[in-house]
Every structure is written in structure tokens, then in C-alpha cells.
PDB file of N, H, CA, C and O in Angstrom:
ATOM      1  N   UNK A   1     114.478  66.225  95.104  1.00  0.00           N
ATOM      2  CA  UNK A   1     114.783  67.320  96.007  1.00  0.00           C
ATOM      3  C   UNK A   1     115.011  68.621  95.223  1.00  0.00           C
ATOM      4  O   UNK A   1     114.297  69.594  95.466  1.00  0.00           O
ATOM      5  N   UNK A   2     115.763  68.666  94.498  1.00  0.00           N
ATOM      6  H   UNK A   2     116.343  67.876  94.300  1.00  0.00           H
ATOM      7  CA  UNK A   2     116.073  69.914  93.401  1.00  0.00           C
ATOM      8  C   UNK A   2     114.987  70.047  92.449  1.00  0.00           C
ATOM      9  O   UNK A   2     114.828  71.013  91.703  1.00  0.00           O
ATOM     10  N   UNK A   3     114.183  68.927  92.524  1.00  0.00           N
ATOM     11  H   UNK A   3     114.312  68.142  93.130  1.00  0.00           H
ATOM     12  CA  UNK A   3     112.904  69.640  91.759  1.00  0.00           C
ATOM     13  C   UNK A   3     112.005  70.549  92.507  1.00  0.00           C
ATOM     14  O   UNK A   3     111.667  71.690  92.192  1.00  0.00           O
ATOM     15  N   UNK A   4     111.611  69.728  93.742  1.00  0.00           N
ATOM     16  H   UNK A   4     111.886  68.801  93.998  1.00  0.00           H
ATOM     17  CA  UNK A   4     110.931  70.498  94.880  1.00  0.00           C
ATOM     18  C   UNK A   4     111.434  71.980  95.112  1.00  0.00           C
ATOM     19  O   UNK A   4     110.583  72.867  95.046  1.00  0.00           O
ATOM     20  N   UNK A   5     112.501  72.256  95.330  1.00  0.00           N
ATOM     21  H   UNK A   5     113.192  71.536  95.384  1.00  0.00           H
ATOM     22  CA  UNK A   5     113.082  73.494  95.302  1.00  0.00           C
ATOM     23  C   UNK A   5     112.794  74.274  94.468  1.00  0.00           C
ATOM     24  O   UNK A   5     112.514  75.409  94.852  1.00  0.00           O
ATOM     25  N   UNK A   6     112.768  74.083  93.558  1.00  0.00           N
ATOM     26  H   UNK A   6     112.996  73.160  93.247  1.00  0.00           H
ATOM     27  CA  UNK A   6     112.657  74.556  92.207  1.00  0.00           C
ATOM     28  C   UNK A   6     111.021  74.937  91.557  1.00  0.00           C
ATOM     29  O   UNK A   6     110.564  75.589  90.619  1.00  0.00           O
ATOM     30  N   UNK A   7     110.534  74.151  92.609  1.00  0.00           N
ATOM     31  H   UNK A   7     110.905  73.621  93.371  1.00  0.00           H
ATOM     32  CA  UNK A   7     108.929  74.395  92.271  1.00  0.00           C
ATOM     33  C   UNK A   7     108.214  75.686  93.331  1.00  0.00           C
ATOM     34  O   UNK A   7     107.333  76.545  93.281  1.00  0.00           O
ATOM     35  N   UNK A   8     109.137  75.213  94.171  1.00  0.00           N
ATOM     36  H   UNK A   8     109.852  74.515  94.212  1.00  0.00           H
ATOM     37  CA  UNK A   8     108.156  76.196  95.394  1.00  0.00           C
ATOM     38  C   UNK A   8     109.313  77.600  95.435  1.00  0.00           C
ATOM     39  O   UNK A   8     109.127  78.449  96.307  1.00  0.00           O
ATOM     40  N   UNK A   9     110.357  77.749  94.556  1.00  0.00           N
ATOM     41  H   UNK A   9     110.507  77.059  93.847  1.00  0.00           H
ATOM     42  CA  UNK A   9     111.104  79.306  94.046  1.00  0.00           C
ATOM     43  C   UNK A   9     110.091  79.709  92.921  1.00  0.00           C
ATOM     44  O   UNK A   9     109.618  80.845  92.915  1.00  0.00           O
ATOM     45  N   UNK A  10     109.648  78.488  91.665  1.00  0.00           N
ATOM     46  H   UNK A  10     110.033  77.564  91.669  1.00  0.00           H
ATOM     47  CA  UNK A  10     109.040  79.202  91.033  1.00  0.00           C
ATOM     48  C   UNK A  10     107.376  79.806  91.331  1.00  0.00           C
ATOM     49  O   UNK A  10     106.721  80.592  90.646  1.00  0.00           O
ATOM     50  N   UNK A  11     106.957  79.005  92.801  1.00  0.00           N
ATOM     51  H   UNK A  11     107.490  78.367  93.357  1.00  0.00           H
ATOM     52  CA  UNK A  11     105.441  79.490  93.183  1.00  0.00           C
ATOM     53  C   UNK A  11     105.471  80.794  93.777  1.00  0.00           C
ATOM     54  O   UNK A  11     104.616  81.656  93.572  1.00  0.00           O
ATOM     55  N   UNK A  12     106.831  80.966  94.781  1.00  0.00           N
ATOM     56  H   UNK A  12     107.525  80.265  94.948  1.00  0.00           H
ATOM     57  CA  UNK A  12     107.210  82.416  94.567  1.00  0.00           C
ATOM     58  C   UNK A  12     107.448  83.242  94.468  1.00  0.00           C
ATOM     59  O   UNK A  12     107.429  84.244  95.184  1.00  0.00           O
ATOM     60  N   UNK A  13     107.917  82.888  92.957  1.00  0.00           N
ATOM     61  H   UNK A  13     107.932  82.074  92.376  1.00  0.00           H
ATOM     62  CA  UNK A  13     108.047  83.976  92.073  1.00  0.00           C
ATOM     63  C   UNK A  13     107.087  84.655  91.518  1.00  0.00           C
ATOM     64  O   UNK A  13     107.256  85.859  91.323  1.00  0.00           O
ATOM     65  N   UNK A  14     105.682  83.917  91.088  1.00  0.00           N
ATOM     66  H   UNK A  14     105.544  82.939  91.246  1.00  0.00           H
ATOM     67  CA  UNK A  14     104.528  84.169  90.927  1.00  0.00           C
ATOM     68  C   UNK A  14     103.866  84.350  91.563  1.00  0.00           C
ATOM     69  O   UNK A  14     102.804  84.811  91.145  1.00  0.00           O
ATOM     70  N   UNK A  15     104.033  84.118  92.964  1.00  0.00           N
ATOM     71  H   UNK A  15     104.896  83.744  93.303  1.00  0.00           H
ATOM     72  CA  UNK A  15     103.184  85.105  93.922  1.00  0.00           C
ATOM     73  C   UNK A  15     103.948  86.622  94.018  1.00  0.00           C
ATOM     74  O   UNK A  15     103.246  87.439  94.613  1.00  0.00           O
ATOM     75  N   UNK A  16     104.833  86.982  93.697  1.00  0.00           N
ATOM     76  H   UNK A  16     105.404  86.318  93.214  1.00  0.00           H
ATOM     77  CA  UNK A  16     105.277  88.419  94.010  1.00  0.00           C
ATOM     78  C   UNK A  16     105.612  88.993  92.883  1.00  0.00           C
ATOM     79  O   UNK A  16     105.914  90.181  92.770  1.00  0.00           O
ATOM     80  N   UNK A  17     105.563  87.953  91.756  1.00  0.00           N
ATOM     81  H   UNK A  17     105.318  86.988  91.848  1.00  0.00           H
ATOM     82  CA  UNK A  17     104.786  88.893  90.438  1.00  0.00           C
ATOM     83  C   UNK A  17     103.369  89.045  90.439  1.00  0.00           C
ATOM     84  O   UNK A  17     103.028  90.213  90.251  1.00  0.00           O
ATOM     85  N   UNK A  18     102.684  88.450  90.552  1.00  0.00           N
ATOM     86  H   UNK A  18     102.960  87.501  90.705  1.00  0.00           H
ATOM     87  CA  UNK A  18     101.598  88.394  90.771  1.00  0.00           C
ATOM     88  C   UNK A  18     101.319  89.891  91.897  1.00  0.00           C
ATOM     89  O   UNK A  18     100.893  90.933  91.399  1.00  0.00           O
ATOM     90  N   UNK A  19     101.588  89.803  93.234  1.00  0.00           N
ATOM     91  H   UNK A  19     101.933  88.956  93.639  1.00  0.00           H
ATOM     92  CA  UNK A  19     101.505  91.072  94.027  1.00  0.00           C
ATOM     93  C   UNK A  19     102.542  92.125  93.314  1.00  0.00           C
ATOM     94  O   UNK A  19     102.194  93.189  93.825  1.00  0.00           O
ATOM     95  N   UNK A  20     103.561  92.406  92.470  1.00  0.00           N
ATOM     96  H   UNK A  20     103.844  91.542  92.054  1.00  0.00           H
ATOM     97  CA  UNK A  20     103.747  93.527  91.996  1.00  0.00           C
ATOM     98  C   UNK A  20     102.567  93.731  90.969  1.00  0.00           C
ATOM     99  O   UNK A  20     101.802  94.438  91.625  1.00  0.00           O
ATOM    100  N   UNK A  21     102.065  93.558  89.934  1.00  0.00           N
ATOM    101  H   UNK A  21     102.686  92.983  89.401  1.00  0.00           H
ATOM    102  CA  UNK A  21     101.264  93.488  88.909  1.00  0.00           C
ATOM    103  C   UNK A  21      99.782  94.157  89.560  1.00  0.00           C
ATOM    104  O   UNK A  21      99.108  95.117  89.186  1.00  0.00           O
ATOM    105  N   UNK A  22      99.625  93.252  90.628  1.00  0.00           N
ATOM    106  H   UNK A  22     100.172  92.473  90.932  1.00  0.00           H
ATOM    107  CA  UNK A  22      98.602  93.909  91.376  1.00  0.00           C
ATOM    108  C   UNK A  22      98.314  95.307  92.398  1.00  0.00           C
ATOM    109  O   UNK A  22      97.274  95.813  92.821  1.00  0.00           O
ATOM    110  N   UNK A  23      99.565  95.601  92.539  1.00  0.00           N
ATOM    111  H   UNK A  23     100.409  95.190  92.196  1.00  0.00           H
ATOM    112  CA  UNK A  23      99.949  96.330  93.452  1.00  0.00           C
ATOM    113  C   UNK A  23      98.951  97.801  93.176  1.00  0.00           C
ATOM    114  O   UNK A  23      98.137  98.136  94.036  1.00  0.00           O
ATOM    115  N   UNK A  24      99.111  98.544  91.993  1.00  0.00           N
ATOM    116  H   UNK A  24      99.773  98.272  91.294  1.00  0.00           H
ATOM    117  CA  UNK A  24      98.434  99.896  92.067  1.00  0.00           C
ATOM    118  C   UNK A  24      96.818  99.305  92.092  1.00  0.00           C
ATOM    119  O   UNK A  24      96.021  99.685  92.951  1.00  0.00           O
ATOM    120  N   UNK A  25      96.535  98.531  91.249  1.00  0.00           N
ATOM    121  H   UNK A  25      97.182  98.223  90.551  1.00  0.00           H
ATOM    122  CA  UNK A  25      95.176  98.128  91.835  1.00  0.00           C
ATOM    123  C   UNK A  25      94.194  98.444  92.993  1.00  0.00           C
ATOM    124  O   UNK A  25      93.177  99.112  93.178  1.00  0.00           O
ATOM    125  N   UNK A  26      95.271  97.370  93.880  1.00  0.00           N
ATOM    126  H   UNK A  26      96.098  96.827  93.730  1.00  0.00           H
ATOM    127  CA  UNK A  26      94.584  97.433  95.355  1.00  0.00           C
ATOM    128  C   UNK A  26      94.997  98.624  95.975  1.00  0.00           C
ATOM    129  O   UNK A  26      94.176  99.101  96.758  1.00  0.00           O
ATOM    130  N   UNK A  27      96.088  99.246  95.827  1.00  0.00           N
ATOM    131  H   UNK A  27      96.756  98.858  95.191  1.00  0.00           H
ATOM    132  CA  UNK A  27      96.144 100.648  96.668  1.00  0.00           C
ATOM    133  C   UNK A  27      95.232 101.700  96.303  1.00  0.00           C
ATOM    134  O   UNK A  27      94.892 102.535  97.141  1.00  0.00           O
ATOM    135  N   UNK A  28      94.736 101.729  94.915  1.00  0.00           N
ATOM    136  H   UNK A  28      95.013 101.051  94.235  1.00  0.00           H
ATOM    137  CA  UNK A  28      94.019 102.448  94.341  1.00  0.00           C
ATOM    138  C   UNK A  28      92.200 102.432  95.296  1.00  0.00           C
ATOM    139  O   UNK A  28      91.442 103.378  95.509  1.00  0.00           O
ATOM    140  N   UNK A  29      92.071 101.120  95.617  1.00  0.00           N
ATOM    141  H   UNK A  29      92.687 100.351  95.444  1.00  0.00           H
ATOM    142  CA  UNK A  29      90.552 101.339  95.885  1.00  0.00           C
ATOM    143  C   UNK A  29      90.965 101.202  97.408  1.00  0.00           C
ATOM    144  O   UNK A  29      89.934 101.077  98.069  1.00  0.00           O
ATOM    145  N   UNK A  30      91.877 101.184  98.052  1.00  0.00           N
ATOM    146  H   UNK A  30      92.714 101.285  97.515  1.00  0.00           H
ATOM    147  CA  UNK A  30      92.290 101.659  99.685  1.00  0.00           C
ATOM    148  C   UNK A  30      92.136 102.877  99.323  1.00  0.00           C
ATOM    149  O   UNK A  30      91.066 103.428  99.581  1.00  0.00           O
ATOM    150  N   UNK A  31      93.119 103.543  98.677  1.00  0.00           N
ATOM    151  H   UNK A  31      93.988 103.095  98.468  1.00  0.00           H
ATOM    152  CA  UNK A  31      92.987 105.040  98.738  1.00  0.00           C
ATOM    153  C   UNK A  31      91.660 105.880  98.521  1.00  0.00           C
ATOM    154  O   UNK A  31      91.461 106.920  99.149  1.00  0.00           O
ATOM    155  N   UNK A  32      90.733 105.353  97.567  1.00  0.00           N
ATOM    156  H   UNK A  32      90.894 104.508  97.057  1.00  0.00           H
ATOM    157  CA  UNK A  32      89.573 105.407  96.961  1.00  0.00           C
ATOM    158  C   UNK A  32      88.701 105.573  98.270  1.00  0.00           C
ATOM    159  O   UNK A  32      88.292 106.602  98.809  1.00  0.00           O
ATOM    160  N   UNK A  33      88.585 104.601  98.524  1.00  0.00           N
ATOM    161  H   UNK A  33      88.917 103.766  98.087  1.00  0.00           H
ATOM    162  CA  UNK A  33      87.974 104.185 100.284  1.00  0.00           C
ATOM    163  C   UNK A  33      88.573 105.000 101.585  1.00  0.00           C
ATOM    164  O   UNK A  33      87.784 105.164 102.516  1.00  0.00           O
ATOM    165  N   UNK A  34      89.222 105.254 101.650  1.00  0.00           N
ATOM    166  H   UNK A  34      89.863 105.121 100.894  1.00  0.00           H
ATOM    167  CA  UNK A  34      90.259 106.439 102.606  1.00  0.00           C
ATOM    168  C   UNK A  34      89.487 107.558 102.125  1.00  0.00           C
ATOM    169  O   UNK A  34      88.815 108.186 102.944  1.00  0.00           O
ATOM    170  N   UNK A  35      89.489 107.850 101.074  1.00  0.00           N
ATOM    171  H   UNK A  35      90.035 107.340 100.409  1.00  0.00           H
ATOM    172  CA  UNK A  35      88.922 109.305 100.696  1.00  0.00           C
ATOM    173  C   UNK A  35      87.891 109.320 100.650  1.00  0.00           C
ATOM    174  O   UNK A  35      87.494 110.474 100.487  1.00  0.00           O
ATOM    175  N   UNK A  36      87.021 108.527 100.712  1.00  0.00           N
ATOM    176  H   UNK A  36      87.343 107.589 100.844  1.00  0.00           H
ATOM    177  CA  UNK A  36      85.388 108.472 101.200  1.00  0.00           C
ATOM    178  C   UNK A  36      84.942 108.664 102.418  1.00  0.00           C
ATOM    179  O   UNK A  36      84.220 109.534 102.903  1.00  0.00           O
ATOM    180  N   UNK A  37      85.529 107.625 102.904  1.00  0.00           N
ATOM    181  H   UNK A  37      86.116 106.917 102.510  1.00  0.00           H
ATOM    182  CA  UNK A  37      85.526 108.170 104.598  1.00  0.00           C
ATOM    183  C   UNK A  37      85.762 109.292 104.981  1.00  0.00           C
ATOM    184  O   UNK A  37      84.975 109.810 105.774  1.00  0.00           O
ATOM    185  N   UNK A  38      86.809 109.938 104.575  1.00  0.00           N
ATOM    186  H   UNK A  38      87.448 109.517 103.931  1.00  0.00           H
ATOM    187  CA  UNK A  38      87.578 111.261 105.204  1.00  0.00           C
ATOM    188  C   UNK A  38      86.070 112.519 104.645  1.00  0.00           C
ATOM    189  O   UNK A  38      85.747 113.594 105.151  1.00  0.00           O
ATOM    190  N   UNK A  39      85.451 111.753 103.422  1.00  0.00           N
ATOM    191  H   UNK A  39      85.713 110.880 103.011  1.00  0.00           H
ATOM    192  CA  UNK A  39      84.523 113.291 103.205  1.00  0.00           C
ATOM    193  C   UNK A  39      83.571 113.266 103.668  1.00  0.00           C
ATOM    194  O   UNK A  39      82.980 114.319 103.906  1.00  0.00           O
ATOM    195  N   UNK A  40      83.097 112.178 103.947  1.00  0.00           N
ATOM    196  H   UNK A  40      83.577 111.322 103.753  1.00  0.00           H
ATOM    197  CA  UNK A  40      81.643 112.059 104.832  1.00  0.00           C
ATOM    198  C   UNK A  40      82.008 111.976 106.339  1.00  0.00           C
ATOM    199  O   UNK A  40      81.138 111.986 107.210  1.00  0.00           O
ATOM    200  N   UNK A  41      83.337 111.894 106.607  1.00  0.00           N
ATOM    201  H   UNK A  41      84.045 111.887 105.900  1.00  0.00           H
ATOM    202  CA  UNK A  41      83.427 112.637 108.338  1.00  0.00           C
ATOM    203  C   UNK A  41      83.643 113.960 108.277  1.00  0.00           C
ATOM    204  O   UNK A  41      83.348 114.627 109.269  1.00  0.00           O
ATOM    205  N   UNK A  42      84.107 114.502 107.302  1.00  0.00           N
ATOM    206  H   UNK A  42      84.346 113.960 106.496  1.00  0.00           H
ATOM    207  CA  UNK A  42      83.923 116.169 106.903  1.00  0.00           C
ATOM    208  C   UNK A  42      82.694 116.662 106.529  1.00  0.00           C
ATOM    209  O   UNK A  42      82.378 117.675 107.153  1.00  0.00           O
ATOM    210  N   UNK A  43      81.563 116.114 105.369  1.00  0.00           N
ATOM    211  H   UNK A  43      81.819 115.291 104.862  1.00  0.00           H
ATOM    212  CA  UNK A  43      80.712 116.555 105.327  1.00  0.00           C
ATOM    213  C   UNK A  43      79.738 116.610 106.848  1.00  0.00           C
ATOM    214  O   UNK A  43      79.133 117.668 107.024  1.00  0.00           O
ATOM    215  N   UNK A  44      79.593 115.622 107.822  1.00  0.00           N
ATOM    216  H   UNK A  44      80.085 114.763 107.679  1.00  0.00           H
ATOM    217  CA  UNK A  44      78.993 115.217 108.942  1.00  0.00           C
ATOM    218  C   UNK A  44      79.873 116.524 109.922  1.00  0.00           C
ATOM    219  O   UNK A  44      79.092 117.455 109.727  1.00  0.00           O
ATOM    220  N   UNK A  45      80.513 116.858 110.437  1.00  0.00           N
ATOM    221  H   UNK A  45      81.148 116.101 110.595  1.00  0.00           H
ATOM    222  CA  UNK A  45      81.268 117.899 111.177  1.00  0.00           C
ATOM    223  C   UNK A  45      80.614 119.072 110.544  1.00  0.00           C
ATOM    224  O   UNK A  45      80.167 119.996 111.224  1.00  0.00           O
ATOM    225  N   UNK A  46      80.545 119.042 109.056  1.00  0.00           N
ATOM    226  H   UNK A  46      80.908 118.292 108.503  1.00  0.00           H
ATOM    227  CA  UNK A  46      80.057 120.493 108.770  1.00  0.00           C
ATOM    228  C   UNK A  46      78.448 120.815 109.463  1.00  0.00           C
ATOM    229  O   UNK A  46      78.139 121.805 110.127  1.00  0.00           O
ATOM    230  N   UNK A  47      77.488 119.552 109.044  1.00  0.00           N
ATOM    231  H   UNK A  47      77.739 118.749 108.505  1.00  0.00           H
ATOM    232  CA  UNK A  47      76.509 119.757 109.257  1.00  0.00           C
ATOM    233  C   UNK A  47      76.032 120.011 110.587  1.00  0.00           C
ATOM    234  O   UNK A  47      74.871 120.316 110.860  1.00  0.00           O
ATOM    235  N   UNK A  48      77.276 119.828 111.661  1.00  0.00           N
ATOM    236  H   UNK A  48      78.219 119.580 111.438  1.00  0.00           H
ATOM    237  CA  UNK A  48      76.983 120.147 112.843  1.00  0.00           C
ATOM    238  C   UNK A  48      77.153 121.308 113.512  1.00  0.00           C
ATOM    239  O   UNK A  48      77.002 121.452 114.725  1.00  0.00           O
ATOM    240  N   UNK A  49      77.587 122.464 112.428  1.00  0.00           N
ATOM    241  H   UNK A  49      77.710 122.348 111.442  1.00  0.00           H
ATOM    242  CA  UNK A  49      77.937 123.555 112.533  1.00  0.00           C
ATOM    243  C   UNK A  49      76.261 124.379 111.988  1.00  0.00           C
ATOM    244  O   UNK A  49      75.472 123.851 111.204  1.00  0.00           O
ATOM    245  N   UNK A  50      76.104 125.480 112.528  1.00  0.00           N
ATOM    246  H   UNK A  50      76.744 125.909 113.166  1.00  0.00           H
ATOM    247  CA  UNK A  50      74.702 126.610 112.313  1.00  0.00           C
ATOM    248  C   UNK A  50      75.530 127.373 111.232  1.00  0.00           C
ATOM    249  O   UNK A  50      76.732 127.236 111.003  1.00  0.00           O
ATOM    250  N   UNK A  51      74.585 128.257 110.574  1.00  0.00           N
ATOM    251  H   UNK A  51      73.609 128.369 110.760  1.00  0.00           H
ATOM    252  CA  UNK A  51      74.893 129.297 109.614  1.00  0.00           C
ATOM    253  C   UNK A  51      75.348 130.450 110.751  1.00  0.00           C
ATOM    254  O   UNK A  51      76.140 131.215 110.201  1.00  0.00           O
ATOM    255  N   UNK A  52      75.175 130.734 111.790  1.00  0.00           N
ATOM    256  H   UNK A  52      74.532 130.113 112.237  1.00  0.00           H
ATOM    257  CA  UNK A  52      75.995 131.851 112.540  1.00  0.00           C
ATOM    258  C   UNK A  52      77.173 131.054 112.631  1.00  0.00           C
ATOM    259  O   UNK A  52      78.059 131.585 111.962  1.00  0.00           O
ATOM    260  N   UNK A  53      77.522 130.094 113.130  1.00  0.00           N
ATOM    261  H   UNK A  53      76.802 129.662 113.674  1.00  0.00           H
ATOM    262  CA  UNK A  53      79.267 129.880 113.158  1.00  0.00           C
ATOM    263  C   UNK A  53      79.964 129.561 111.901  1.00  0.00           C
ATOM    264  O   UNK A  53      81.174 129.627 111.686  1.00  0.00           O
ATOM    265  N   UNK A  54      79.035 129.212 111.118  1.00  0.00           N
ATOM    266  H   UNK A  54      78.052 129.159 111.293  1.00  0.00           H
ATOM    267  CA  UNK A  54      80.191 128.930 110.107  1.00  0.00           C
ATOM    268  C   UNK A  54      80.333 130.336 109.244  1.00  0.00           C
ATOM    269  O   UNK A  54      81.089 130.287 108.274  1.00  0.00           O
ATOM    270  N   UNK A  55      79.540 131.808 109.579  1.00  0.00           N
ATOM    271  H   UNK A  55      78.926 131.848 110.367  1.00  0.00           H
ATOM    272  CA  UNK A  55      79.367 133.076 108.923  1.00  0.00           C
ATOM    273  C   UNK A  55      80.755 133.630 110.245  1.00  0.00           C
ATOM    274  O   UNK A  55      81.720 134.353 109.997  1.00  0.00           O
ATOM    275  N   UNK A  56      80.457 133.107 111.365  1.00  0.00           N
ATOM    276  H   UNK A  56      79.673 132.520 111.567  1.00  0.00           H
ATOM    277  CA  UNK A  56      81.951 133.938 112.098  1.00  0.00           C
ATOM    278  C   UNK A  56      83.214 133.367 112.013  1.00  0.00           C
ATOM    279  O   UNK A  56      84.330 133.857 112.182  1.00  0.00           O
ATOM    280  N   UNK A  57      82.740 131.911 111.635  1.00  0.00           N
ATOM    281  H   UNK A  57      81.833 131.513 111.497  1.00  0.00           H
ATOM    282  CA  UNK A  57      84.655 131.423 111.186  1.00  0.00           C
ATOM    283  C   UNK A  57      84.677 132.214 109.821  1.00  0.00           C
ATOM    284  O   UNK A  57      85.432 133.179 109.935  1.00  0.00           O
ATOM    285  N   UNK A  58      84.226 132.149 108.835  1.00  0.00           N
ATOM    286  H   UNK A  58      83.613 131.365 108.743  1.00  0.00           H
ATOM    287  CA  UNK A  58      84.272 132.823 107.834  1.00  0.00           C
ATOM    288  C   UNK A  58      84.677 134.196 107.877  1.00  0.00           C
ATOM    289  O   UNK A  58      85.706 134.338 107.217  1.00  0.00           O
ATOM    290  N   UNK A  59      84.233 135.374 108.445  1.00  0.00           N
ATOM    291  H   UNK A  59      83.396 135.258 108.982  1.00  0.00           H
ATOM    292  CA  UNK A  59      84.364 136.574 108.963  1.00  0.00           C
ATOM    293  C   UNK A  59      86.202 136.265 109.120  1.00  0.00           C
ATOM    294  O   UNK A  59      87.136 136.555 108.374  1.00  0.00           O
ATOM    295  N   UNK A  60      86.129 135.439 110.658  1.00  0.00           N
ATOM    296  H   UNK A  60      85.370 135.202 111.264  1.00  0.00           H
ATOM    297  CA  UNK A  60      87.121 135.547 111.129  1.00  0.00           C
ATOM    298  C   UNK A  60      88.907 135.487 110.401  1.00  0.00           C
ATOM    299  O   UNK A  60      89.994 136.014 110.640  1.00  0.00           O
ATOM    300  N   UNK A  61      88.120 134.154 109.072  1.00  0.00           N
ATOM    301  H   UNK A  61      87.237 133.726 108.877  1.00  0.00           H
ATOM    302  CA  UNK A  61      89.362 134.070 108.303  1.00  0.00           C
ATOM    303  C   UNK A  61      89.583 134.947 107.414  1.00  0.00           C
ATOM    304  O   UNK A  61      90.680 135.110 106.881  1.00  0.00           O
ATOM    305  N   UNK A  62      88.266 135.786 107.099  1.00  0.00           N
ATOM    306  H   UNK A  62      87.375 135.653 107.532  1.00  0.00           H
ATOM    307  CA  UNK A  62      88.897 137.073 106.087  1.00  0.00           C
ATOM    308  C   UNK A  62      89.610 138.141 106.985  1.00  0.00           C
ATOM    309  O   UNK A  62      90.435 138.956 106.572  1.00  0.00           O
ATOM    310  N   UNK A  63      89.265 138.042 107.990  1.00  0.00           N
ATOM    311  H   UNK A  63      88.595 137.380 108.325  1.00  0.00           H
ATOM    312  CA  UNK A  63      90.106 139.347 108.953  1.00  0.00           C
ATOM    313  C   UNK A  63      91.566 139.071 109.003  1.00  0.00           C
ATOM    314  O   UNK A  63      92.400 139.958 108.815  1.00  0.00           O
ATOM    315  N   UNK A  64      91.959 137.454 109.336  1.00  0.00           N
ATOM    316  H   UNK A  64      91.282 136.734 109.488  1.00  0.00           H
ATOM    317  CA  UNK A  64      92.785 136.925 109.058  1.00  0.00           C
ATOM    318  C   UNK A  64      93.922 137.444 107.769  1.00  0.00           C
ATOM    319  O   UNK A  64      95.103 137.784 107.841  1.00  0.00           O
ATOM    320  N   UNK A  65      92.967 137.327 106.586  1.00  0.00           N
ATOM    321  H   UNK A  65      92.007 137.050 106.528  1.00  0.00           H
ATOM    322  CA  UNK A  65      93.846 137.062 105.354  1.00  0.00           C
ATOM    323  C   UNK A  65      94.136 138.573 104.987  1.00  0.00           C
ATOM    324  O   UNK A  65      94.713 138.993 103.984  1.00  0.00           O
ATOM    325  N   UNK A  66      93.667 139.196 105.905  1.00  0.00           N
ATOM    326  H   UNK A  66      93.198 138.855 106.720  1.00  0.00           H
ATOM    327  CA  UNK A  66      93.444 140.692 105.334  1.00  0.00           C
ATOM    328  C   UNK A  66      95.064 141.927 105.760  1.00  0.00           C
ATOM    329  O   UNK A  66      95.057 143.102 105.394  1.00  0.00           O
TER     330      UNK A  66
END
């Protein structure tokens, strides 16, 4: 009985060393992947814009900053 215990504290323990150790890893290629998506739904929005609107938002934000 106290071995059993003792086996499945130490399985984990090594599973959540194991997930700290791993941890920036996998957030790294979520985040990686998050930021891919986010630019090709930005690049795609742009392309749906003409050179007259994106010359009067432009206009508009220098009038803005001015």
C-alpha cells in the first residue's frame, strides 16, 4: 500500500515536472500560431480595401495627428 502511494506521487511528480519544463515550449508555438492567424486576417481585410479608401483613411489620420 505505501509503495503504491508512493509510486503514483512519484508519477506525479513527473508529470508536472515534466509540464513545467515544457511549459514555454508549447506556449511559444500557441503564441507563434495566434500571431499568424491574426496577420493573415489583417493582411485579408487590407486587401479588401481600394487605393481610394485606404488614401482617405490615410488623409484622414494625418488631419487627425495634425
Amino acid at each position: 500500500m505505501k509503495t503504491e502511494k508512493k509510486s503514483i506521487f512519484l508519477k506525479l511528480l513527473l508529470i508536472a515536472g515534466c509540464g513545467i519544463f515544457f511549459y514555454p515550449t508549447i506556449s511559444d508555438a500557441v503564441n507563434g500560431l495566434t500571431e499568424t492567424t491574426g496577420i493573415v486576417a489583417y493582411n485579408e481585410a487590407l486587401t479588401g480595401f481600394e487605393s481610394v479608401q485606404i488614401d482617405k483613411i490615410r488623409e484622414g489620420a494625418r488631419a487627425y495627428n495634425e
